[in-house]
C-alpha positions as CSV (number, residue, x, y, z in Angstrom):
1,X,-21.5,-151.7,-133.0
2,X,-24.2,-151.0,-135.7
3,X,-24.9,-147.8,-136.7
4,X,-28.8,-149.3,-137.7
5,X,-31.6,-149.0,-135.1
6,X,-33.3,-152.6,-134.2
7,X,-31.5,-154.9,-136.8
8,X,-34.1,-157.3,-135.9
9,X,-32.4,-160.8,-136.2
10,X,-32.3,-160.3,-140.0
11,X,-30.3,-162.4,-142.1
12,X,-29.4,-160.1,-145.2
13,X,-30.3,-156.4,-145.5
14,X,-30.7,-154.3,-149.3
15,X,-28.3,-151.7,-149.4
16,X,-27.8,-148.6,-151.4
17,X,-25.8,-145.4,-151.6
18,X,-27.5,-142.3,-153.2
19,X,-27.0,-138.4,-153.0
20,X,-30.0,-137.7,-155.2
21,X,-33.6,-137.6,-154.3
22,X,-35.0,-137.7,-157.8
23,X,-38.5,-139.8,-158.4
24,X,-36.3,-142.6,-160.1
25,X,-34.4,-143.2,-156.8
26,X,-37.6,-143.5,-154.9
27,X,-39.3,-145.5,-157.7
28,X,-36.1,-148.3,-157.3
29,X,-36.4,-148.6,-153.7
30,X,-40.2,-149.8,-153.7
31,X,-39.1,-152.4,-156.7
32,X,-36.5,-153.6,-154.1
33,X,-39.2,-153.7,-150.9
34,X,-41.6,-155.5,-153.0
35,X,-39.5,-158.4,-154.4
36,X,-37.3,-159.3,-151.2
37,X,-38.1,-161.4,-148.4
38,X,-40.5,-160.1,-146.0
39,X,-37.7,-160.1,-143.0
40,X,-34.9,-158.7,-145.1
41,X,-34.0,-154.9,-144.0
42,X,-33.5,-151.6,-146.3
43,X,-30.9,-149.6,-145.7
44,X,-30.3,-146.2,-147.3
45,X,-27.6,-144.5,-147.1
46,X,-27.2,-141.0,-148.2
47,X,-25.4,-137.5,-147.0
48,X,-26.2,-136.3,-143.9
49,X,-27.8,-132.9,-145.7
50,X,-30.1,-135.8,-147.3
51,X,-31.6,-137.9,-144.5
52,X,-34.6,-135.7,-143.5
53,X,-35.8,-135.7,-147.6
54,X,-35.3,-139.5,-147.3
55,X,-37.3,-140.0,-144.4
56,X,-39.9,-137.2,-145.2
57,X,-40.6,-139.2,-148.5
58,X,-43.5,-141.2,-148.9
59,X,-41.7,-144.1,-150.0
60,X,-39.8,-144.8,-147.0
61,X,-43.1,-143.7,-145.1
62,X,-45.0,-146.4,-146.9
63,X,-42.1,-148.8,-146.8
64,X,-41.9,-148.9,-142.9
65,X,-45.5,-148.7,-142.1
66,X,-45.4,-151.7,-144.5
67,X,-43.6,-153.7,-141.7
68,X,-40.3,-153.1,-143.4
69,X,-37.3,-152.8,-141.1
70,X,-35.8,-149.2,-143.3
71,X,-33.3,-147.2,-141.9
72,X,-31.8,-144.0,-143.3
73,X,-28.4,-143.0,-142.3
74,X,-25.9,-140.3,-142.8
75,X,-22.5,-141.2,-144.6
76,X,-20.4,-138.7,-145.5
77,X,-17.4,-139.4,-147.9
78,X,-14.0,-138.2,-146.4
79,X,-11.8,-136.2,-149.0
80,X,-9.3,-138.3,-148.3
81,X,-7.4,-141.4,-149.9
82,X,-9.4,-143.8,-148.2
83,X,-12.7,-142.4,-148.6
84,X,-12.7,-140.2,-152.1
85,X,-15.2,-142.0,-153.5
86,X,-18.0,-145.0,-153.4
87,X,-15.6,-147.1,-155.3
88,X,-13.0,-146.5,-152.6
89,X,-15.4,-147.2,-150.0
90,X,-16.5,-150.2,-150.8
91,X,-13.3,-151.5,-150.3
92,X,-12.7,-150.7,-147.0
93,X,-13.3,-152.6,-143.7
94,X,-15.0,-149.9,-142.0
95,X,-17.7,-149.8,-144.4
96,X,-18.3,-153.8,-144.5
97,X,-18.1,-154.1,-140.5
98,X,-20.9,-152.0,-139.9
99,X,-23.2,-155.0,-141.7
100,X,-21.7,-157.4,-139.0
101,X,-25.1,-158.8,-137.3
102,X,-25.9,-159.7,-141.1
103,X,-25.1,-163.0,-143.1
104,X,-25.6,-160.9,-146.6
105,X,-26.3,-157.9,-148.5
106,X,-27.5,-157.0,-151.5
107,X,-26.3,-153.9,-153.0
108,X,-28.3,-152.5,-155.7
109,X,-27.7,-149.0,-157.0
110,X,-30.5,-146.6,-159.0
111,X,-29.8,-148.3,-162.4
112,X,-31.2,-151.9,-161.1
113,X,-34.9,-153.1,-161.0
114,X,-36.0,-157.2,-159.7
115,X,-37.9,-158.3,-162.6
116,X,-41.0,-159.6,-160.6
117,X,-41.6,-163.0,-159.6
118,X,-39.6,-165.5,-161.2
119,X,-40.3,-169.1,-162.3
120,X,-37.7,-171.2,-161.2
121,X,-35.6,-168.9,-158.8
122,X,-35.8,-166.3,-156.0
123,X,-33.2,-164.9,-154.3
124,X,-33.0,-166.6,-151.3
125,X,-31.3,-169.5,-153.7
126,X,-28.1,-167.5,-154.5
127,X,-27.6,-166.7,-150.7
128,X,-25.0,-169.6,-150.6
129,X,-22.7,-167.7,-152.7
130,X,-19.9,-165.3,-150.8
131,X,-20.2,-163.2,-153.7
132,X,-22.9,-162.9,-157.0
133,X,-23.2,-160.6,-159.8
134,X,-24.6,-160.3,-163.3
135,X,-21.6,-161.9,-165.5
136,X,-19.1,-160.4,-167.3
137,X,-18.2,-163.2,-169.5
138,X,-19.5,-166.8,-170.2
139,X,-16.1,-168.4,-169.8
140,X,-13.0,-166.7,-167.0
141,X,-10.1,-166.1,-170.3
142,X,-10.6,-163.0,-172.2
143,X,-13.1,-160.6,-170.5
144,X,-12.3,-158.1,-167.3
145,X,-9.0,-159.9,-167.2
146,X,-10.4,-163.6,-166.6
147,X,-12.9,-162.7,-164.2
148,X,-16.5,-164.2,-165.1
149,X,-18.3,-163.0,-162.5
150,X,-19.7,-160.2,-161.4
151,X,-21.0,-156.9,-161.6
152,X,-21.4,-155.0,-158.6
153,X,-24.4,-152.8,-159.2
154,X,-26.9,-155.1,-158.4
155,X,-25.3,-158.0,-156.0
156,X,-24.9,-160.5,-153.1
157,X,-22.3,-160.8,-150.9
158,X,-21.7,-162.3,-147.7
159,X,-19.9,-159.6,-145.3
160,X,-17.5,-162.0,-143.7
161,X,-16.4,-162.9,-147.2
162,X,-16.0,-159.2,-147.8
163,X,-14.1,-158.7,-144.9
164,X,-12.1,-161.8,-145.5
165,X,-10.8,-160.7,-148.9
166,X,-9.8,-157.7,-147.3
167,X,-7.6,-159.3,-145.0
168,X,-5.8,-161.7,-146.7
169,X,-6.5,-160.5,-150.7
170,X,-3.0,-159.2,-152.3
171,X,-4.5,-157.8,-155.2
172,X,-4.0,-153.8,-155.7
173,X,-6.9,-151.8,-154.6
174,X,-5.8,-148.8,-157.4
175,X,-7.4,-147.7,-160.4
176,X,-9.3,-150.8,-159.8
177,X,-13.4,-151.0,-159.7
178,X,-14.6,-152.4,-155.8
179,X,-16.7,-155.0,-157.9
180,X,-13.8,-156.4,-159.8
181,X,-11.3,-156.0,-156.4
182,X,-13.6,-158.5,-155.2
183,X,-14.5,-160.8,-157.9
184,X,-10.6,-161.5,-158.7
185,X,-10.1,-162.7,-155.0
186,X,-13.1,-164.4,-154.5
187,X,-11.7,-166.6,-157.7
188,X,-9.0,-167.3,-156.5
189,X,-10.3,-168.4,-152.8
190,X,-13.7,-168.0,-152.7
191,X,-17.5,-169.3,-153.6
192,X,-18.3,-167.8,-156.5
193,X,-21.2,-168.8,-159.0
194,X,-20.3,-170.4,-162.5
195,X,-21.7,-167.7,-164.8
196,X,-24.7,-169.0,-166.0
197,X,-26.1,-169.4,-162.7
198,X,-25.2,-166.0,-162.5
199,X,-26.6,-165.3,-165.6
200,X,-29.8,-166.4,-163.4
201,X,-29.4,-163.8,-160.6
202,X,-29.2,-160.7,-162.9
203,X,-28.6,-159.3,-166.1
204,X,-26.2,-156.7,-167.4
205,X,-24.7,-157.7,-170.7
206,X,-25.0,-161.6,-170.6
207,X,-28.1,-163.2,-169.0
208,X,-30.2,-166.5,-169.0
209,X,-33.8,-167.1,-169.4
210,X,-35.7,-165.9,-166.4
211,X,-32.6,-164.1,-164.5
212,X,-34.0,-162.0,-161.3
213,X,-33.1,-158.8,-161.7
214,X,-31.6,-156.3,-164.2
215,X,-28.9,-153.5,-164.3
216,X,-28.1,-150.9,-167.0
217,X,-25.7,-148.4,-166.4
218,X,-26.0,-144.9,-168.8
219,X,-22.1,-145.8,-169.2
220,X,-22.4,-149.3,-170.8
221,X,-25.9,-149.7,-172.0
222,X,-25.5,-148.4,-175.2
223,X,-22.6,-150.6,-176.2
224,X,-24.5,-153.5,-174.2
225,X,-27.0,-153.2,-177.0
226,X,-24.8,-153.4,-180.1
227,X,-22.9,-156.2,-178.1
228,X,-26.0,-158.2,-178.0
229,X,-27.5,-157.6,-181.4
230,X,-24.3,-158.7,-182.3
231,X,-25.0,-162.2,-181.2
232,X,-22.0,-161.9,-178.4
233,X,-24.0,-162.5,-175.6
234,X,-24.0,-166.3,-175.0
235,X,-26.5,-167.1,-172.4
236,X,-29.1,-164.9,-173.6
237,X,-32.1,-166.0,-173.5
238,X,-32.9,-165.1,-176.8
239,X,-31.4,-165.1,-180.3
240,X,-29.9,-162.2,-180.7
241,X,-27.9,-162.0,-183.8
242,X,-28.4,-159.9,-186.5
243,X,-31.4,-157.8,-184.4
244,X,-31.3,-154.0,-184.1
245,X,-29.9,-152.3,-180.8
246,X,-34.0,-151.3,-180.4
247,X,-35.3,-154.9,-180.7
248,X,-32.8,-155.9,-178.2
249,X,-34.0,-153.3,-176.1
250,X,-38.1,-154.3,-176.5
251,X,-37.1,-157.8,-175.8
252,X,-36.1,-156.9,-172.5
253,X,-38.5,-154.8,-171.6
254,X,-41.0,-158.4,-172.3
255,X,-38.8,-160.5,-169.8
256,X,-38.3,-157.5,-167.3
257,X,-41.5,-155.0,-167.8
258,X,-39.8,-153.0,-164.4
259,X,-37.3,-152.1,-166.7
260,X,-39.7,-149.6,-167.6
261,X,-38.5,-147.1,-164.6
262,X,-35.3,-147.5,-166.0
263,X,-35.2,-146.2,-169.6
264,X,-35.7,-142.7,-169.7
265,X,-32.7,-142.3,-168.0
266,X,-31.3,-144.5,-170.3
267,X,-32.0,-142.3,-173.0
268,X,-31.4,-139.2,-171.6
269,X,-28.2,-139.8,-171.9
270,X,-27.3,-140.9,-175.4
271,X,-24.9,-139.5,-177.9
272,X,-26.7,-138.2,-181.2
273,X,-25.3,-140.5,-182.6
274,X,-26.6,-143.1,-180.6
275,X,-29.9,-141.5,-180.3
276,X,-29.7,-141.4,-184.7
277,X,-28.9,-145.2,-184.7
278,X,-31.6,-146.3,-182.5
279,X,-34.0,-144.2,-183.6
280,X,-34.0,-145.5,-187.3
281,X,-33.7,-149.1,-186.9
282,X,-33.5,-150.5,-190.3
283,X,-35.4,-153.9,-190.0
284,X,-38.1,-152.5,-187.9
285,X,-41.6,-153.8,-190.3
286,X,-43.4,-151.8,-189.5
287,X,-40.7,-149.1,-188.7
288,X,-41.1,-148.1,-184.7
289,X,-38.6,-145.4,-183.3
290,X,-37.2,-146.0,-179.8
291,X,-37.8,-142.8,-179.1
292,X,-41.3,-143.1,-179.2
293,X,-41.6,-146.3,-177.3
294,X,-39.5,-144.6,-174.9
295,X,-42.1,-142.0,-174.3
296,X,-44.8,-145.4,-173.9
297,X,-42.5,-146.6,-171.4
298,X,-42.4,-143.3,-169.0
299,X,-41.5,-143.9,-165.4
300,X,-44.5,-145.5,-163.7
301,X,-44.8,-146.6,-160.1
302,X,-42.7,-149.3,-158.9
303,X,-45.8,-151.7,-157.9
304,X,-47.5,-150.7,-161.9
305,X,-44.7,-151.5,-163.7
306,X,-45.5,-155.2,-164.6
307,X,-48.6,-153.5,-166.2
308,X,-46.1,-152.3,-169.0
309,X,-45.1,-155.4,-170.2
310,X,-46.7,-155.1,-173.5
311,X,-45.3,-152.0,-174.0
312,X,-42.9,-152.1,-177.1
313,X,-39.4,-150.7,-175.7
314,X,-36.6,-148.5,-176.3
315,X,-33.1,-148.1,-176.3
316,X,-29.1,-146.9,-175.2
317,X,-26.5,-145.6,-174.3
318,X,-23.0,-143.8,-173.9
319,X,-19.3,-144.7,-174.9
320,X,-17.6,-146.5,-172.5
321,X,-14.8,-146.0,-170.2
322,X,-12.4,-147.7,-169.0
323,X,-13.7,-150.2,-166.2
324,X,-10.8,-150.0,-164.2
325,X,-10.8,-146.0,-163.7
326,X,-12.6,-145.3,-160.0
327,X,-15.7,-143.0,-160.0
328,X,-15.6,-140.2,-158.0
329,X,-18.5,-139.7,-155.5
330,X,-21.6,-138.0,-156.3
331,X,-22.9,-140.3,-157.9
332,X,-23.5,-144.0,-158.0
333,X,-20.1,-146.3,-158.4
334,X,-21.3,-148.0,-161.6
335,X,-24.0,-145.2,-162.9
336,X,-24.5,-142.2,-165.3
């Protein structure tokens, strides 16, 4: 049975884990609300110490008198070897047959923003995919060993897909991240996007023109920005080579002005050395610092943030670690 009050008939619900209550968490949820279908559900999931500050808030206040199917529900993660952490979760049946009245979900995480409306795609078009991520890599071969596609932080995925793969998938469930668990079975014997249609659905470190959404980890976004201004990012929608890790950055504040919320916390949690790099970008005419367009960019409410689209932009990131390693909970699986 479904542990969600009045599931509605739904098709796909938006899903996320989160133990903090922070502004930004708040901020991400109203960017989901207001760029999925109208008869799509939210689900939060959080702590049981955490549900009464998640339903007290004025976001999921708003959000359900909005017509919004949003539920808040208590999830505690056992110490134990199944449940230590979101990673390990994920990958569990228990956890994917609770979403059993639904055809999809969408997990996003508090690093993600939709970009607004979108030219030439929505969501709803990627819904025929069992599985659909931001990619890794433009061609299977030499990335996240031969997996294309796709992050986990912000993606789609049909539960009985999920649940298949746990069935019949041999593939090791250690030291392995849930999103690349399921990406290598669902290549193997599943419906998986080519990666530049998935390049169309988000963005991490490769994306095309117009993708729908965007998601930048405090782990990788630093090293996502040298990566692009390196020119190593096929399907970008721009060209990259030979631009600073800061112009990056400003051009995808322009295609995604939401990424706005996102950036401070980007920042915050730079190296000096990073922080030094981006802050004196040498082909900047005139010279801007990230740092200051950073402070431009503050977090601004989720249904302002196309307002911000002018904005110049800022900038990175942290080193990163090894993919495969599982987070511990407390966190997000991908984040900070």
């Amino acid at each position: 049975a479904s542990i969600f009050e009045n599931p509605l008939r739904q098709c796909c619900v938006a899903w996320i884990f989160e133990t903090r209550t922070d502004n930004l968490v708040f901020d991400v949820v109203e960017n989901i609300h207001q760029n999925i279908p109208s008869d799509w559900g939210i689900i939060i999931q959080t702590l049981p110490e955490h549900v009464d500050t998640f339903n007290a808030s004025e976001s999921v206040k708003a959000i359900s008198s909005d017509k919004r199917n949003i539920r808040v529900s208590p999830l505690q993660l056992r110490k134990d070897a199944e449940f230590s952490s979101y990673n390990d979760l994920l990958m569990t049946a228990e956890f994917w047959r609770q979403f059993q009245e639904y055809e999809s979900v969408l997990v996003f995480q508090r690093d993600t923003v939709f970009c607004g409306a979108r030219k030439n795609n929505t969501i709803e078009d990627f819904l025929e995919y069992d599985y659909v991520g931001a990619p890794w890599n433009y061609k299977g071969g030499t990335t996240f060993m031969k997996v294309a596609v796709g992050n986990g932080g912000f993606s789609l995925r049909k539960v009985q897909a999920m649940l298949r793969v746990l069935r019949e998938c041999r593939q090791s469930r250690r030291r392995i991240a849930e999103d690349m668990f399921f990406a290598r079975c669902l290549t193997q014997k599943g419906h998986l996007p080519p990666p530049e249609v998935a390049g169309q659905f988000a963005m991490e470190r490769i994306g095309s023109e117009d993708f729908l959404a965007l998601h930048q980890s405090t782990r990788f976004y630093y090293e996502n920005l040298k990566s692009n201004s390196r020119g190593r990012a096929p399907l970008a929608p721009w060209p990259w080579r030979g631009r600073t890790p800061c112009e990056v950055e400003a051009q995808m504040l322009q295609a995604c002005p939401p990424f706005a919320l996102l950036i401070p916390m980007l920042h915050a949690a730079l190296s000096p050395e990073e922080a030094h790099v981006l802050d004196n970008p040498p082909k900047l005419k005139p010279p801007v610092k990230c740092s200051a367009a950073a402070a431009a960019a503050a977090p601004v409410p989720a249904d302002q943030a196309a307002a911000v689209a002018e904005s110049p932009p800022p900038r990175g990131r942290r080193r990163p670690q090894k993919r495969e390693t599982p987070v511990q909970a407390g966190g997000l699986s991908g984040q900070q």
